[in-house]
BADRENPA-86300 format. One record per residue (C-alpha): residue number from 1; z, x, y. Coordinates in Angstrom, 2 decimals. Example, Ala and Ser with C-alpha at 12.3 -4.5 7.8 and 13.67 -1.06 7.14 Angstrom:
<pts>
<pt 1,<7.80,12.30,-4.50>>
<pt 2,<7.14,13.67,-1.06>>
</pts>
This chain:
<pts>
<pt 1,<2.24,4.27,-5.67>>
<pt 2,<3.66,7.00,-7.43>>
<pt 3,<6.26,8.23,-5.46>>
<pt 4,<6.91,8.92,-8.84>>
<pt 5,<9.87,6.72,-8.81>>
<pt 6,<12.15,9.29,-6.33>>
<pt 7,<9.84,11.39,-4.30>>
<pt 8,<7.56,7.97,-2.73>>
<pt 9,<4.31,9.86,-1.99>>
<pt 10,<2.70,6.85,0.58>>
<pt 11,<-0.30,5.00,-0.39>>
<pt 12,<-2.30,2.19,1.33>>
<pt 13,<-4.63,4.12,3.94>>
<pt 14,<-7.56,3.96,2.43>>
<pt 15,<-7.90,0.22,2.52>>
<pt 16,<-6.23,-1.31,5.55>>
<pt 17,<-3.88,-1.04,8.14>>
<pt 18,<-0.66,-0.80,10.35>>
<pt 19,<1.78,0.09,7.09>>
<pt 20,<4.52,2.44,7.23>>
<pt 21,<5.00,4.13,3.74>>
<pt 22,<8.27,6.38,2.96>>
<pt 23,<9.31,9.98,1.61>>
<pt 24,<6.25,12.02,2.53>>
<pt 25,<5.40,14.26,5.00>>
<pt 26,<2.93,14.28,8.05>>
<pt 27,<1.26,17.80,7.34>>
<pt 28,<-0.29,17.60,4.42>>
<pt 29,<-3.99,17.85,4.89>>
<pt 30,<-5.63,17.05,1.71>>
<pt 31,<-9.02,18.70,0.47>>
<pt 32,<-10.16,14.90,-0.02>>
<pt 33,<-9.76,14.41,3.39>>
<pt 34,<-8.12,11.11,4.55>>
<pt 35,<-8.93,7.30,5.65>>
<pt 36,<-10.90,6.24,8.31>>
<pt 37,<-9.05,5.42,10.90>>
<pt 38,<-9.22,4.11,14.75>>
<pt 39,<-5.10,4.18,15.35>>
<pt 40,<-2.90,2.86,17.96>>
<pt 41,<1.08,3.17,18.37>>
<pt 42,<2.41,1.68,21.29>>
<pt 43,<5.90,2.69,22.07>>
<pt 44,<9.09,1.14,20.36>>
<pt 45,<9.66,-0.93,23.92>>
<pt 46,<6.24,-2.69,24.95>>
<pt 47,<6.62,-3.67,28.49>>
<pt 48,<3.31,-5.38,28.69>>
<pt 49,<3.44,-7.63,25.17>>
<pt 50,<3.02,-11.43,25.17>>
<pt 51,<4.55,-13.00,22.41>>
<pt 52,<3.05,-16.42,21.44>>
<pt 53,<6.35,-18.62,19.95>>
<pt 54,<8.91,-21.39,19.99>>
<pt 55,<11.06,-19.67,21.72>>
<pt 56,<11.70,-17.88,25.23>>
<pt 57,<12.94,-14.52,25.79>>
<pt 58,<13.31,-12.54,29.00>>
<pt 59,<10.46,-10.77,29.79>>
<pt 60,<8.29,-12.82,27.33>>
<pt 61,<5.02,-15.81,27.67>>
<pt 62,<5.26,-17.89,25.29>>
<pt 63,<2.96,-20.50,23.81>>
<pt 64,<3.96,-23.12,21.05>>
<pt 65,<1.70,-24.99,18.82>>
<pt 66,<1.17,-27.70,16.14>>
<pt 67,<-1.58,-27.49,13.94>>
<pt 68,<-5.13,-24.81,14.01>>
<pt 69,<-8.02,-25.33,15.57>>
<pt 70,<-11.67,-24.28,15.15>>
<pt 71,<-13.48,-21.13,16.27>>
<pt 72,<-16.71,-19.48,16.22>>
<pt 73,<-16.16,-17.18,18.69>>
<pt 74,<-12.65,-15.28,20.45>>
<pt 75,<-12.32,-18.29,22.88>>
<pt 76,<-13.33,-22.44,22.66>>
<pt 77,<-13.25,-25.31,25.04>>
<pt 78,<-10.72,-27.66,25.08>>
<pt 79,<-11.66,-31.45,24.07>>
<pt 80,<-9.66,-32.30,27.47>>
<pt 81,<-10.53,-30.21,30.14>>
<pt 82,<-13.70,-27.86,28.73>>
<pt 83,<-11.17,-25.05,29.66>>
<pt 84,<-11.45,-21.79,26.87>>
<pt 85,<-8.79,-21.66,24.24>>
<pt 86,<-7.99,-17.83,24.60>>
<pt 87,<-7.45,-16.68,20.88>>
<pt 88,<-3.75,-15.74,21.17>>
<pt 89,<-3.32,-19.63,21.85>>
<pt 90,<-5.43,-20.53,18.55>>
<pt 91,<-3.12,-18.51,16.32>>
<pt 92,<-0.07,-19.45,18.23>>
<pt 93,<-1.09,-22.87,17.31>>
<pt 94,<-1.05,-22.52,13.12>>
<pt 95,<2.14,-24.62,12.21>>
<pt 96,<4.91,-22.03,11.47>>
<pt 97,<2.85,-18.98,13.50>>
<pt 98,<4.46,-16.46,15.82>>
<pt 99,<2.29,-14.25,17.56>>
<pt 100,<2.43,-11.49,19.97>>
<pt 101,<-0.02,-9.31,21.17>>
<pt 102,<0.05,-5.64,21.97>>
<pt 103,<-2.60,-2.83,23.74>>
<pt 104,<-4.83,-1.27,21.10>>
<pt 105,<-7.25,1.72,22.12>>
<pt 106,<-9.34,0.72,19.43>>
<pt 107,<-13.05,-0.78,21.39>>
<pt 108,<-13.72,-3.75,21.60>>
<pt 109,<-10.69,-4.90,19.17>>
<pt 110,<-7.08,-6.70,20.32>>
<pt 111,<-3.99,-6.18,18.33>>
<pt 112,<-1.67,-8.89,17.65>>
<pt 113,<1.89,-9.10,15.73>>
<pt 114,<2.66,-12.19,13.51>>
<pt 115,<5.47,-13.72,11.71>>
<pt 116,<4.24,-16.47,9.70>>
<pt 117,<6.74,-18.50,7.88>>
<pt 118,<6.26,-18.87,3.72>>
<pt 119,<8.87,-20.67,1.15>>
<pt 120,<10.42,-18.08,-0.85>>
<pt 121,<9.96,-20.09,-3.94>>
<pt 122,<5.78,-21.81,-3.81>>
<pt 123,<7.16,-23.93,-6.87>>
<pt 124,<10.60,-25.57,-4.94>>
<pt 125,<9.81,-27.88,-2.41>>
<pt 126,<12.18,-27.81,0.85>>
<pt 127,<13.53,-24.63,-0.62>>
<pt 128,<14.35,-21.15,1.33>>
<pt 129,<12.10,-19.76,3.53>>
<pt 130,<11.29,-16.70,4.72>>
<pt 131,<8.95,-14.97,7.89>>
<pt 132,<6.16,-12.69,6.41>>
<pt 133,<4.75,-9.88,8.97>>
<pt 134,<0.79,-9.37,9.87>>
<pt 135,<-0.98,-7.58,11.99>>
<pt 136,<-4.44,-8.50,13.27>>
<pt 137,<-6.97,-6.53,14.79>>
<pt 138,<-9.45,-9.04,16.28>>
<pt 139,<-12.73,-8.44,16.78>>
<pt 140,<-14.91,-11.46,16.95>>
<pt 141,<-14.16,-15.28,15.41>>
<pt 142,<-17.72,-14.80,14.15>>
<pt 143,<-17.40,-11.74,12.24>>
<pt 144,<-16.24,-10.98,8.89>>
<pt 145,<-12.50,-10.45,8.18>>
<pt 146,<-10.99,-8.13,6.03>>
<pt 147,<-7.46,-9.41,4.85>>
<pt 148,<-5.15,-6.25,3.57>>
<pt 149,<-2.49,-6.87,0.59>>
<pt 150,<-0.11,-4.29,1.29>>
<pt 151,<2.12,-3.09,-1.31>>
<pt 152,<4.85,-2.19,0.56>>
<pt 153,<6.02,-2.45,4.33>>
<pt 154,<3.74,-2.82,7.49>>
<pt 155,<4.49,-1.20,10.78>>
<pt 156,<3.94,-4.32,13.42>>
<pt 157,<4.17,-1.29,16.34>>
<pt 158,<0.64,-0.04,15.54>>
<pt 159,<-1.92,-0.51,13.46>>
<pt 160,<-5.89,1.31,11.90>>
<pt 161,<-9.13,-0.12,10.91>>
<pt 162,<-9.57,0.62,7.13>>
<pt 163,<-12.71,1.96,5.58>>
<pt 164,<-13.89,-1.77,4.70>>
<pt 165,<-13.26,-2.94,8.14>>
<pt 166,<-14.82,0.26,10.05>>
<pt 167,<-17.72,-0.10,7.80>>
<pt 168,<-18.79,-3.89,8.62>>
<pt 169,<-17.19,-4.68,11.78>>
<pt 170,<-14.54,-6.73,10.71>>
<pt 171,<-11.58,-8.36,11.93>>
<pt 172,<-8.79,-7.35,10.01>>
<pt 173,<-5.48,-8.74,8.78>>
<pt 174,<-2.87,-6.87,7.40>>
<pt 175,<0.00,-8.40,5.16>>
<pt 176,<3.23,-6.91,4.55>>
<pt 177,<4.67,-7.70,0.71>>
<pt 178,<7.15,-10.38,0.16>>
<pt 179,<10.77,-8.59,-0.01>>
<pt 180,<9.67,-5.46,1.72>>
<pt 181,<11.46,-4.50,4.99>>
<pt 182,<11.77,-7.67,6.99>>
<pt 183,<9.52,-9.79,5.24>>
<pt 184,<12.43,-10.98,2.68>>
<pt 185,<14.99,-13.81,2.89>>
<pt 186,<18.09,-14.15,4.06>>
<pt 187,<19.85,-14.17,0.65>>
<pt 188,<16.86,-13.63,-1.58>>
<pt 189,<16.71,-14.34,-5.31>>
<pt 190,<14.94,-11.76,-6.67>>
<pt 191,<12.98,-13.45,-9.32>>
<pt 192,<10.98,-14.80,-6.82>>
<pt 193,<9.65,-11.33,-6.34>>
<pt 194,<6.61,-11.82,-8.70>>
<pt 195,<2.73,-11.31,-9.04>>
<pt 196,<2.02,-14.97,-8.92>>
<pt 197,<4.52,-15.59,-5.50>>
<pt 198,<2.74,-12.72,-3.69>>
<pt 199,<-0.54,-13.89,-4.56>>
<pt 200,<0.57,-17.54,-3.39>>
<pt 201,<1.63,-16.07,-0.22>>
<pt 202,<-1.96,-14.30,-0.03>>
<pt 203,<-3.69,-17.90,-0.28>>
<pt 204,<-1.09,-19.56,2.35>>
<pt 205,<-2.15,-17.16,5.08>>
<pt 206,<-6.15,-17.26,3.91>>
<pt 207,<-5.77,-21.02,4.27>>
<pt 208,<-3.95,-20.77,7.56>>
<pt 209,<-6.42,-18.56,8.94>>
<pt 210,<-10.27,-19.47,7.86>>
<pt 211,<-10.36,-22.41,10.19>>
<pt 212,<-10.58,-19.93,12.81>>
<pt 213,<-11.92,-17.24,11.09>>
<pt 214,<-15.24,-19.03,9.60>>
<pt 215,<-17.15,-16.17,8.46>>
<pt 216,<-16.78,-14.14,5.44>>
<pt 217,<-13.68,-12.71,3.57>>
<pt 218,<-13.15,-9.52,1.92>>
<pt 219,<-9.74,-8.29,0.30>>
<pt 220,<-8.48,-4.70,0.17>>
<pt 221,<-5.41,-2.86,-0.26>>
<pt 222,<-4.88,0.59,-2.45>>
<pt 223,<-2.51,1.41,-4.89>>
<pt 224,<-0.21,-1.08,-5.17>>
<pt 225,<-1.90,-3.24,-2.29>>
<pt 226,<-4.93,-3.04,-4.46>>
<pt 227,<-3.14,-4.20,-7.31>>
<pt 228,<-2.09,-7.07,-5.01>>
<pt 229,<-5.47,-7.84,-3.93>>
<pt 230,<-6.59,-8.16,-7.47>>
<pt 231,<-3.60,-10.81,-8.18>>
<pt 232,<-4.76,-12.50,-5.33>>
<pt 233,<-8.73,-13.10,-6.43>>
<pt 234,<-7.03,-13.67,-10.01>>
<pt 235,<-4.95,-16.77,-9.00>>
<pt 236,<-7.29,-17.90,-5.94>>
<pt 237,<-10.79,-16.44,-6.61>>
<pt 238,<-12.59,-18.66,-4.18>>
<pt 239,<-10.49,-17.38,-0.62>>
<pt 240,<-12.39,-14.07,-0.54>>
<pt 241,<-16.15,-13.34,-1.06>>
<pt 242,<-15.69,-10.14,-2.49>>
<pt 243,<-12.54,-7.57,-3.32>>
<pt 244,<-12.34,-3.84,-2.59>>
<pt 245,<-9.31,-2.31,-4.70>>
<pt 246,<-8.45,1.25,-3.93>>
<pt 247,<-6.88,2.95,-6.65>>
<pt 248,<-5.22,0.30,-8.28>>
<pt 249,<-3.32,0.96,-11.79>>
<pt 250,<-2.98,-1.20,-14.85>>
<pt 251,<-0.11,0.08,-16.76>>
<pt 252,<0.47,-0.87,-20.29>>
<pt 253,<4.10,-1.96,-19.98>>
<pt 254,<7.58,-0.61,-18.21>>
<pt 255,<6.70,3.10,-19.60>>
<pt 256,<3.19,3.20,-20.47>>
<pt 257,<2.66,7.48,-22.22>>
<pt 258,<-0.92,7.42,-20.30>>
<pt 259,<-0.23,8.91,-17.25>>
<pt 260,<1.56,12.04,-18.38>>
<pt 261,<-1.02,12.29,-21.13>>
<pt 262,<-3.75,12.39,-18.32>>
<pt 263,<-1.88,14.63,-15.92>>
<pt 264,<-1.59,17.34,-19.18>>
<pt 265,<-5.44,17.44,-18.69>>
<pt 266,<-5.56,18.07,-14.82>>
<pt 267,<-6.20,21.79,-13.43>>
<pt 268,<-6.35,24.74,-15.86>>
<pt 269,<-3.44,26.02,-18.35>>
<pt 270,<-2.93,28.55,-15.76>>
<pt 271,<-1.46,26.22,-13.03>>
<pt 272,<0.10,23.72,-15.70>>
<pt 273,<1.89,26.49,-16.79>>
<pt 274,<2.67,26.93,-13.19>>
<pt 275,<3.98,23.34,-12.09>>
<pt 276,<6.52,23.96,-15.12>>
<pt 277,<7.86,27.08,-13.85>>
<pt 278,<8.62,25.79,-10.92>>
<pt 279,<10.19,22.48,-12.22>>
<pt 280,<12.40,24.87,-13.77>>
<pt 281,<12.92,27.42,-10.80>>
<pt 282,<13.72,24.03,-8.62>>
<pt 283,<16.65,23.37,-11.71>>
<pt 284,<17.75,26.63,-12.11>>
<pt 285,<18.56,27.01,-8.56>>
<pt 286,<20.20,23.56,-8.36>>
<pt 287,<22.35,24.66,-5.61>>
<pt 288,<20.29,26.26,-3.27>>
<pt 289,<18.48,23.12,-3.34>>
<pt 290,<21.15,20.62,-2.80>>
<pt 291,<22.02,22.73,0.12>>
<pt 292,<18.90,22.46,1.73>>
<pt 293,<18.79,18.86,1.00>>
<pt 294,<22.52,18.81,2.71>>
<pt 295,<20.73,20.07,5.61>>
<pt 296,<18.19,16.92,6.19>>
<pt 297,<18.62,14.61,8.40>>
<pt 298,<18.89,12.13,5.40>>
<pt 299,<21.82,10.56,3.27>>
<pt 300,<21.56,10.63,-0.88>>
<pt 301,<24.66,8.60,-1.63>>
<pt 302,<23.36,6.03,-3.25>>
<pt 303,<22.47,7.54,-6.77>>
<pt 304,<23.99,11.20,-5.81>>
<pt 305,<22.25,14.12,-4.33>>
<pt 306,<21.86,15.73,-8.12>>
<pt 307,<20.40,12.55,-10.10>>
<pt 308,<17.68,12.67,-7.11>>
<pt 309,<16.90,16.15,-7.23>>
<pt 310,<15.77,15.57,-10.83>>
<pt 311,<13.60,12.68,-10.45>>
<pt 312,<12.22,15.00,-7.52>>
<pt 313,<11.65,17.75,-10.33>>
<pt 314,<10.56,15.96,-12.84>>
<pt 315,<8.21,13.98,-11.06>>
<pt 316,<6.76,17.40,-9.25>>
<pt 317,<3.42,17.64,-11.84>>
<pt 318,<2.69,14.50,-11.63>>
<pt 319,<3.07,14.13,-7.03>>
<pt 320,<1.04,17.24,-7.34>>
<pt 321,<-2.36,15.93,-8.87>>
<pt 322,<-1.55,12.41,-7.34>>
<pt 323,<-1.92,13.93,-3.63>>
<pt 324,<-2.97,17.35,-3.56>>
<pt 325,<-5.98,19.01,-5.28>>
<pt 326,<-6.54,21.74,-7.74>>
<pt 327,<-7.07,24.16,-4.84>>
<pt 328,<-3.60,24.82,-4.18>>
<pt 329,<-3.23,25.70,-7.51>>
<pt 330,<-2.78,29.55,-6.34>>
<pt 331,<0.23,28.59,-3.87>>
<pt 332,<2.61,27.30,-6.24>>
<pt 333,<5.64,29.44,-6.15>>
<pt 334,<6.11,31.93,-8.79>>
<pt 335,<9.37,32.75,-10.93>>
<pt 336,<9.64,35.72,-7.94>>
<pt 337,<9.90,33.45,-5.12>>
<pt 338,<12.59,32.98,-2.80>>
<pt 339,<14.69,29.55,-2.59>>
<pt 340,<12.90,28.70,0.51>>
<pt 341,<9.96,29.08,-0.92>>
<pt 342,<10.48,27.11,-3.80>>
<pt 343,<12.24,24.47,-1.54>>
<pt 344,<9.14,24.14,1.00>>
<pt 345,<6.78,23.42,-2.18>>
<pt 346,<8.82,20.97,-3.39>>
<pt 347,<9.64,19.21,0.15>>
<pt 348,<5.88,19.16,0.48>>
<pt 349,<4.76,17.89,-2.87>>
<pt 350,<7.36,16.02,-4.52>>
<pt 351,<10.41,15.74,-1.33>>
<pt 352,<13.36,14.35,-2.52>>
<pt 353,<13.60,10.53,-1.66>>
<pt 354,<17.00,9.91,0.54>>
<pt 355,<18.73,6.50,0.66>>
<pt 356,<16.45,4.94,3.32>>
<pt 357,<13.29,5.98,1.09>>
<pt 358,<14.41,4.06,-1.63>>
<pt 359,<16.23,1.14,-0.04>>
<pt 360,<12.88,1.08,1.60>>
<pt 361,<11.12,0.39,-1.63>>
<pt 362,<13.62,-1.19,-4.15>>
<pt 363,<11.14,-4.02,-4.05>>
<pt 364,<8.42,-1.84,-5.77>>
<pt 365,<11.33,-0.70,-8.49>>
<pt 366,<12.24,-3.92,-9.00>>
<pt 367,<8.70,-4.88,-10.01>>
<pt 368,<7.45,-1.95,-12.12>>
<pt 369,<10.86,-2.80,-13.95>>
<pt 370,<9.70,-6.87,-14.75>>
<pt 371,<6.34,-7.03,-14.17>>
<pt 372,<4.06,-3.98,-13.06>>
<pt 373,<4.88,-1.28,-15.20>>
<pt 374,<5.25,2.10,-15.25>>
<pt 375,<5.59,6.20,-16.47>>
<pt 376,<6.91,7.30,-19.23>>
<pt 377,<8.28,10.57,-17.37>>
<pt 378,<7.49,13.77,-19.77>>
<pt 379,<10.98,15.48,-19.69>>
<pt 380,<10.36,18.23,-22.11>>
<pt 381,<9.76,21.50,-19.55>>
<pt 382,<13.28,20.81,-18.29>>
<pt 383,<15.23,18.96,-20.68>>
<pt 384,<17.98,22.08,-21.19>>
<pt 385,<18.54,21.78,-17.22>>
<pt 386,<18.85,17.79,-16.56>>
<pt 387,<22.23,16.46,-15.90>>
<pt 388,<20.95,12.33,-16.24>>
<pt 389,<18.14,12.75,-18.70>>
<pt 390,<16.32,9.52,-19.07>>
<pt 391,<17.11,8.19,-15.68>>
<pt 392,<14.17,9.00,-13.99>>
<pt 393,<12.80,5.01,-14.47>>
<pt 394,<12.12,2.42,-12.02>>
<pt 395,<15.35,0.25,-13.37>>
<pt 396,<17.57,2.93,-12.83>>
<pt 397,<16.59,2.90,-8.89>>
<pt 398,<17.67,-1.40,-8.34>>
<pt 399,<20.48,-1.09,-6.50>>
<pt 400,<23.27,-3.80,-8.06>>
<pt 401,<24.14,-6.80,-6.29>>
<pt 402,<23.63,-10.52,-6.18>>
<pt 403,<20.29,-11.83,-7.86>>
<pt 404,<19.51,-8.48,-8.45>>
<pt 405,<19.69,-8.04,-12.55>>
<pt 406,<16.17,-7.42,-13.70>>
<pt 407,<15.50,-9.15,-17.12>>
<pt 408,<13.25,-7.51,-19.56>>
<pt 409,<9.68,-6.25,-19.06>>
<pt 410,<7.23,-8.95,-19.54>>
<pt 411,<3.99,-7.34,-19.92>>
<pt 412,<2.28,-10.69,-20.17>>
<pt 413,<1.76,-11.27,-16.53>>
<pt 414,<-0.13,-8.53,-15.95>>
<pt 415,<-2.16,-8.54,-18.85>>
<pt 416,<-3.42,-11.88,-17.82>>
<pt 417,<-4.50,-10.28,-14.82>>
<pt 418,<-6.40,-7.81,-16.48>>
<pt 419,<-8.03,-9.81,-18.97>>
<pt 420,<-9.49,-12.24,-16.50>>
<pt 421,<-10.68,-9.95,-14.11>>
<pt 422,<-12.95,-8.44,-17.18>>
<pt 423,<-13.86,-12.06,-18.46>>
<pt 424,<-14.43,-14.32,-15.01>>
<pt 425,<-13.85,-11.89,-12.50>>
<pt 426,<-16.73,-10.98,-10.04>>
<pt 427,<-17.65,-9.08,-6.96>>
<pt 428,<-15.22,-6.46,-7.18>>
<pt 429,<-15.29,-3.14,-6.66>>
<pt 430,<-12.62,-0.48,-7.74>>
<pt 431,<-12.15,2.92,-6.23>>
<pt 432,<-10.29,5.66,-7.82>>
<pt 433,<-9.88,9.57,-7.97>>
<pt 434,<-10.94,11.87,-10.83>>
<pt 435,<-7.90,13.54,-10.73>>
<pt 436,<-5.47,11.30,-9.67>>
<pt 437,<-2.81,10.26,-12.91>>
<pt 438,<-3.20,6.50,-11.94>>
<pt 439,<-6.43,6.56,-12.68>>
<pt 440,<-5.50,6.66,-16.75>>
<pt 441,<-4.64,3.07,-15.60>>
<pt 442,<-7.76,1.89,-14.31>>
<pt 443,<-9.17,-1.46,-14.71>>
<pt 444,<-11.15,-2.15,-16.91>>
<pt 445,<-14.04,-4.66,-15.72>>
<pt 446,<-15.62,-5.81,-19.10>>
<pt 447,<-18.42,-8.84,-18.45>>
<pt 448,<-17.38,-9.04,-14.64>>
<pt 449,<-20.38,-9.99,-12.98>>
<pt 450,<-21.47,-8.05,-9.03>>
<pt 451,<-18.70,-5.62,-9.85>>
<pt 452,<-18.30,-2.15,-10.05>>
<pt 453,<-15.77,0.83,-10.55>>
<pt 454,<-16.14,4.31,-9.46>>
<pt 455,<-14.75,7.55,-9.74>>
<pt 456,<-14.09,9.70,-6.55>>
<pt 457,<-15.33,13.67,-8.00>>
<pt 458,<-12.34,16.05,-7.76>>
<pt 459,<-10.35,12.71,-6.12>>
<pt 460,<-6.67,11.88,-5.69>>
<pt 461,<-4.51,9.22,-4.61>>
<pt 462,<-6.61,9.24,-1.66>>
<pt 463,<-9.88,7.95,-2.87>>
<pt 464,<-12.65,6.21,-0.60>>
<pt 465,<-16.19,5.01,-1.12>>
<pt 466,<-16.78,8.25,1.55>>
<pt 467,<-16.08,10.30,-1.15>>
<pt 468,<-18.00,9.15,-3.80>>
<pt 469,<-21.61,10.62,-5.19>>
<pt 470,<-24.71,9.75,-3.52>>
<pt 471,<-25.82,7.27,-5.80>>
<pt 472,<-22.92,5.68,-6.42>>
<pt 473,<-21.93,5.29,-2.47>>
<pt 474,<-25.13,4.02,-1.61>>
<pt 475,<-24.31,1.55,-4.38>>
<pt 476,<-20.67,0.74,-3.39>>
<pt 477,<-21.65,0.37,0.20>>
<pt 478,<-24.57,-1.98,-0.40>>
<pt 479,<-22.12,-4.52,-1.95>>
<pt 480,<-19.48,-4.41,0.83>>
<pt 481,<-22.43,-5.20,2.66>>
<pt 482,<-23.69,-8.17,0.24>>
<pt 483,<-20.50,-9.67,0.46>>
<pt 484,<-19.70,-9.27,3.95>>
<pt 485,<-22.85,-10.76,5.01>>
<pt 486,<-23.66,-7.78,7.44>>
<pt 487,<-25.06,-3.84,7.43>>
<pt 488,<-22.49,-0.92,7.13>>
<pt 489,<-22.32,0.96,10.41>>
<pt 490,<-23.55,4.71,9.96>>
<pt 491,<-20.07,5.82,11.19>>
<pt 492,<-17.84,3.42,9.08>>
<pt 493,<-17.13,6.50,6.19>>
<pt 494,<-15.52,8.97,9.05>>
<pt 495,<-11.93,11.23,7.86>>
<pt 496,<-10.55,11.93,11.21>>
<pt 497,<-7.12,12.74,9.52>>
<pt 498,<-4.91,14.38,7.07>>
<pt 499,<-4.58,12.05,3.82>>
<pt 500,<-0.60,11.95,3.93>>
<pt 501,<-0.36,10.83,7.79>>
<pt 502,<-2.77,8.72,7.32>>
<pt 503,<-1.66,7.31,4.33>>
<pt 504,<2.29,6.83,5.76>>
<pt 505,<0.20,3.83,7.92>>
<pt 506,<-0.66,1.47,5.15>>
<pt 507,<2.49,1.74,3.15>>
<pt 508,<1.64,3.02,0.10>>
</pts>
């Protein structure tokens, strides 16, 4: 979640699936390792997909539908003709479903596409609507699903089995955010961008869905998925039978001091002292920067190539211990170092975000700005060097236009949230990284009953229940399996792949 406002540093992996995050790169290996992953990515033009809709395009099956029917396993007969009901046809028949289905190289699993159509407003009858994307990786009717709350965007071209989902043998279902990428309206109002819509949208789909899928329910997402998983159990606590949140952050209001506070305890004074001599360095040298930024393949029009660099700068401390580990403590560039040197360390911890990156996820801005919360950025190393100081905030990154004038921060949403989860809340389990700054937000779980919360030793961003102690793995992973109904397989805690390209699939 922290791109740290600019630099967008990817997070969802660990949880679930098929999400395309922004503004990181592909080669950073992490010592934590990454997500467990089964991955497939079909090209852009899919030559063999059948797409399950109203309508008829060239090159296209199609299959249209009224109302769900019952499953307990992929196929069931017809009451007319004792025929099988192929599953595609089941899901093509949910009223307002679209489905298409691609090849997956993942055994024994078929991928599908879906558009499923929500009301932009749960509270206004006959009101706007909108088409929210899913992915599906289905296994079996009869086994368990695993429904993913992503945070941000999903990629519908390809899609990976999250750690819950490996570890039980589930089906899984993942759920782009409302207002992200195409799942938005037409001419959307953005107040309807809000904990309690989401988590409506959540229950929709869940109710949609069960008929067919029968067996039991687990949530997940990380980061801000996780967050939206936990809205979703808050508002409908009976759709899942348990909730896995990956590194999920409660932040006391629109610039809440603890994260800075916690990163100011990370590493020793040695590298601290580091990270701030190279903020500096990347200041100081202002122009050789922008000209290597000049020389992406990006655009940084919208807010000017300078006002980015900053937030790139400032938020450099806090990308490092949110993705990479205190081992690389001894590569951060010294005053000595060349320009390209101190350009590749920033393009690989803390990249500058270009106009795409943070088009791509205004929708997050505008909700740490209302709702969610945020950093209170620590300017002091750099303060003498900063042409916009202060800007480095979520608000500052809304892009004006219609419906888009956030009102103030109302804390209270979240803090309901928060306090039920520790009062009624049960079967959860939260997942988070020693050393990763969000985890100075962590839940808190109170009197929660079947619940626990774990810290990942020497963690980041990346945290899974693979990388947790002994004891309290054994622990984590015997109530996945409790409320899954079903054992762990011994190979569902596998890290085939760096953190950061594995964490650009789930959107974070």
């Amino acid at each position: 979640m922290r791109f740290s406002y600019h630099s967008l540093a990817i997070v969802t992996a660990l949880a679930g699936a098929g999400c395309e995050g922004p503004g990181a790169t592909t080669d950073q290996a992490s010592e934590s390792g990454a997500d467990t992953t089964a991955t497939t990515t079909p090209s852009e033009t899919e030559t063999g997909e059948t797409t399950t809709t109203g309508e008829t395009t060239a090159g296209e099956t199609t299959t249209t539908g009224e109302s769900s029917g019952e499953a307990s396993t992929t196929t069931d007969p017809t009451t007319t003709t004792g025929a099988e009901v192929d599953i595609l046809e089941q899901l093509a028949a949910i009223d307002g479903m679209w489905v298409g289905e691609l090849p997956t190289p993942i055994a024994g699993y078929r991928l599908f596409t879906m558009l499923y159509e929500q009301p932009t407003d749960h509270d206004a009858e006959g009101g706007p609507i909108f088409n929210q994307r899913m992915t599906l990786l289905h296994r079996d009717v009869a086994a368990p699903m695993v429904i993913v709350t992503a945070g941000y965007n999903i990629n519908t071209k390809s899609a990976a089995l999250g750690e819950p989902a490996t570890m039980v043998a589930a089906n899984q279902l993942t759920v782009e955010h409302r207002f992200f990428d195409e799942s938005r309206p037409s001419m959307p109002d953005w107040t309807d961008l809000d904990i309690r819509q989401a988590a409506t949208d959540h229950h929709r789909i869940a109710a949609a869905l069960q008929p067919l899928y029968a067996g039991r329910w687990l949530a997940t997402g990380a980061s801000k998925g996780g967050l939206a998983a936990l809205y979703f159990r808050r508002f409908f606590p009976g759709d899942v039978d348990g909730t896995i949140a990956y590194v999920a952050p409660y932040s006391h209001g629109e610039y809440d001091e603890r994260y800075e506070e916690f990163i100011a305890t990370r590493g020793d004074e040695a590298c601290r002292q580091a990270l701030r001599d190279v903020q500096r360095e990347v200041l100081i040298r202002r122009p050789a920067m922008l000209d290597r930024m000049a020389g992406q393949a990006a655009t940084y029009t919208l807010f000017g190539a300078d006002a980015v660099l900053e937030t790139a700068a400032l938020d450099l401390p806090f990308a490092f211990w949110q993705y990479q580990t205190a081992s690389l403590c001894a590569s951060v560039p010294p005053p000595a170092a060349s320009d390209d040197e101190v350009w590749a360390f920033l393009k690989k911890v803390s990249e500058p975000s270009s106009d795409a990156d943070l088009l791509r996820v205004e929708p997050y801005y505008w909700q740490s700005a209302t709702q969610l919360g945020g950093i209170l950025v620590d300017e002091a190393a750099v303060a003498d060097l900063l042409l916009f100081p202060g800007f480095n905030t979520a608000r500052s990154f809304i892009v004006p236009g219609p419906g888009k004038t956030p009102g103030p921060h109302d804390p209270a949403p979240a803090q309901d949230v928060a306090d039920w989860l520790a009062a009624e809340g049960e079967r959860l389990l939260l997942i988070y990284g020693e050393d990763d700054p969000w985890t100075a937000g962590a839940f808190e779980l109170g009197d929660a009953a079947d619940s626990y919360l774990f810290h990942a030793p020497g963690g980041n961003h990346g945290a899974l229940i693979a990388d947790l102690a002994d004891a309290d793995r054994e622990q984590a992973v015997a109530a996945v399996e409790a409320w899954a109904g079903t054992r762990a397989r011994s190979d569902g805690m596998v890290r085939p792949a760096p953190i950061r390209e594995t964490l650009r699939q789930f959107g974070w």
